[in-house]
C-alpha positions in Angstrom: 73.3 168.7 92.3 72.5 168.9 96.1 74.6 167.1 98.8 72.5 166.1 102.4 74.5 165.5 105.4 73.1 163.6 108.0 74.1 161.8 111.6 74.0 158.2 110.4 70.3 156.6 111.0 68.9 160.0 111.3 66.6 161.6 108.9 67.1 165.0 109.7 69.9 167.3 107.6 72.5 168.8 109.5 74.2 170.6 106.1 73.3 170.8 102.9 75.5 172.0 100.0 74.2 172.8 96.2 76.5 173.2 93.1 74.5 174.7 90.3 76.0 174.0 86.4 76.2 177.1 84.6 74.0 176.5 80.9 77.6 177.2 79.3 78.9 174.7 81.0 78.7 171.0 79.3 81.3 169.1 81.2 80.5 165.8 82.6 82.0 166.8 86.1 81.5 168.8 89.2 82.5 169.6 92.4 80.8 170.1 95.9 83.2 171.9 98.5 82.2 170.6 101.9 83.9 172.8 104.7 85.5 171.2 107.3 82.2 171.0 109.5 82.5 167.2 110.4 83.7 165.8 113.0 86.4 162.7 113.4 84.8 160.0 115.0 81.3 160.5 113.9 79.3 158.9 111.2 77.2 160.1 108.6 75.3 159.4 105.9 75.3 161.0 102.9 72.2 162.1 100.1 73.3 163.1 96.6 70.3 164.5 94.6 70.4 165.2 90.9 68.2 167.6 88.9 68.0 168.2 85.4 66.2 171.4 83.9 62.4 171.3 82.2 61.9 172.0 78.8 59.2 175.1 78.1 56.5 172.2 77.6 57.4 170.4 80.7 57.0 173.7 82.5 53.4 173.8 80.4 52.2 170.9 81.3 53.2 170.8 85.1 51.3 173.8 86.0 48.1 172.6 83.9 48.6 169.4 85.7 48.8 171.6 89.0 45.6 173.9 87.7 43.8 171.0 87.1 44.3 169.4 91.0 43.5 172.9 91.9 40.2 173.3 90.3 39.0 169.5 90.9 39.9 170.3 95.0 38.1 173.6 95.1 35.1 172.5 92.7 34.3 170.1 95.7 34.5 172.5 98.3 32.6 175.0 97.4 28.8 174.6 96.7 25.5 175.8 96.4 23.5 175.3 100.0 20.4 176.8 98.7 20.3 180.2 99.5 24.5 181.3 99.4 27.3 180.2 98.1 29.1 178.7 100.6 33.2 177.5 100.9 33.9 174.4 103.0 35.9 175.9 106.2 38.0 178.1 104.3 41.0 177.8 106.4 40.9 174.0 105.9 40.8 174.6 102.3 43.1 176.8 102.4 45.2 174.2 104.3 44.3 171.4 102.2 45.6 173.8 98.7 48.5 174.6 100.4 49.1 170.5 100.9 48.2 170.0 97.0 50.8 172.6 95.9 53.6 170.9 98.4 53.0 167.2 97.1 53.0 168.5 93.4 56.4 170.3 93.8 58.0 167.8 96.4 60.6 166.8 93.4 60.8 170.2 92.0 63.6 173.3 92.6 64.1 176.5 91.3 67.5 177.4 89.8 67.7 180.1 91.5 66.1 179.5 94.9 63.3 181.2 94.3 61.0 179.9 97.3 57.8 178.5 96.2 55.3 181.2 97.6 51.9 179.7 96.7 48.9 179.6 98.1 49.5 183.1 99.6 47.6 184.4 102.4 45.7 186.4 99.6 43.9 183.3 98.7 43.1 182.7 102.4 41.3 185.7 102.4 39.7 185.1 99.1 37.9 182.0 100.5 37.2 183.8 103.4 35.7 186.9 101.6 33.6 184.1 99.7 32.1 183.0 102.7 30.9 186.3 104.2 29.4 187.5 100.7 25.7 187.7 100.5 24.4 185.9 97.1 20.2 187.7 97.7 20.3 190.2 95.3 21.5 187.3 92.9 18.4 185.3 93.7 15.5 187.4 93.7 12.9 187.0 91.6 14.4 183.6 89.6 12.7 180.6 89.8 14.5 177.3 91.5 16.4 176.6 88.5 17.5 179.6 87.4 18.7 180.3 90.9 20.6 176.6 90.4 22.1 177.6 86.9 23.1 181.4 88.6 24.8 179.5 91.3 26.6 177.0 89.3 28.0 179.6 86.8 29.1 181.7 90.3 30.8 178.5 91.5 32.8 178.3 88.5 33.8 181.6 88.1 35.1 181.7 91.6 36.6 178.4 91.1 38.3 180.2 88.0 39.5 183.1 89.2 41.1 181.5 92.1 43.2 178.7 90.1 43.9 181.8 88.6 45.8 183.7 91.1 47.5 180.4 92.8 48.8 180.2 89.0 50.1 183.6 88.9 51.8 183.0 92.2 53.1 179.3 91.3 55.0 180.9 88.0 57.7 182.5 89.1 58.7 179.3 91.3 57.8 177.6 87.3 60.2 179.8 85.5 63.1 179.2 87.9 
């Protein structure tokens, strides 16, 4: 359960209090203390969020769900311009990922606080390394659509190994 504290008409939290239910715990109440931080005279509006936990399958299926946005997004930005491989402004795409991974957690929080640290800059530089590679020595000596088929099959395993490593950095925020 999370408490918000704002001025009144303001969308901006001045505090914000968290009271965490221990799994032994099956009660139907709680408490949030709220030091004595506000002032007479003022008025505020209050937020009360609720969470529940996910279940092993929910956990599953929300970073599948989040794989699949991933690879969708990046199998449209990076294509084949006839001689190289070629990622669409990586630091857009890069921007545009870390956008993706934002809206598909916007509801979500770790237990433990454990900040969501996904894409890292490591990805960044992966697009970026992607860009300055050199696909000739791929190329030579294969016919138009061999070259096509070589470059498709590169596309996807870069594709691959990327959704890969946002995974691997999205499940630790998962398993909290």
């Amino acid at each position: 359960m999370k408490v918000n504290i704002f001025y009144e008409g303001k969308n901006y939290i001045l505090h914000s209090f968290v009271w965490n239910r221990v799994e032994q715990n099956i009660s139907e109440s709680f408490s949030i203390v709220v030091p004595p931080i506000l002032r007479s005279n003022t008025k505020y509006d209050f937020e009360i969020i609720t969470y529940r936990l996910l279940t092993s399958s929910q956990k599953e299926d929300l970073l599948k769900d989040v794989e699949d946005r991933v690879r969708f997004f990046l199998m449209n930005n990076i294509y084949f311009d006839g001689k190289n491989v070629v990622v669409n402004k990586p630091k857009d795409v890069y921007n545009k990922l870390n956008q993706i991974i934002s809206e598909s957690f916007e509801h979500f929080e770790s237990k433990n606080f454990i900040p969501m640290q996904a894409p890292s800059s490591l990805v960044l530089e992966e697009l970026k390394k992607q860009s300055d590679f050199r696909f000739d020595r791929f190329f030579k000596r294969t016919t138009r659509i061999e070259r096509d088929d070589i470059a498709n099959e590169l596309i996807s395993d870069k594709v691959e190994h990327l959704v890969a490593l946002i995974s691997s950095e999205l499940t630790p925020f998962i398993n909290s």
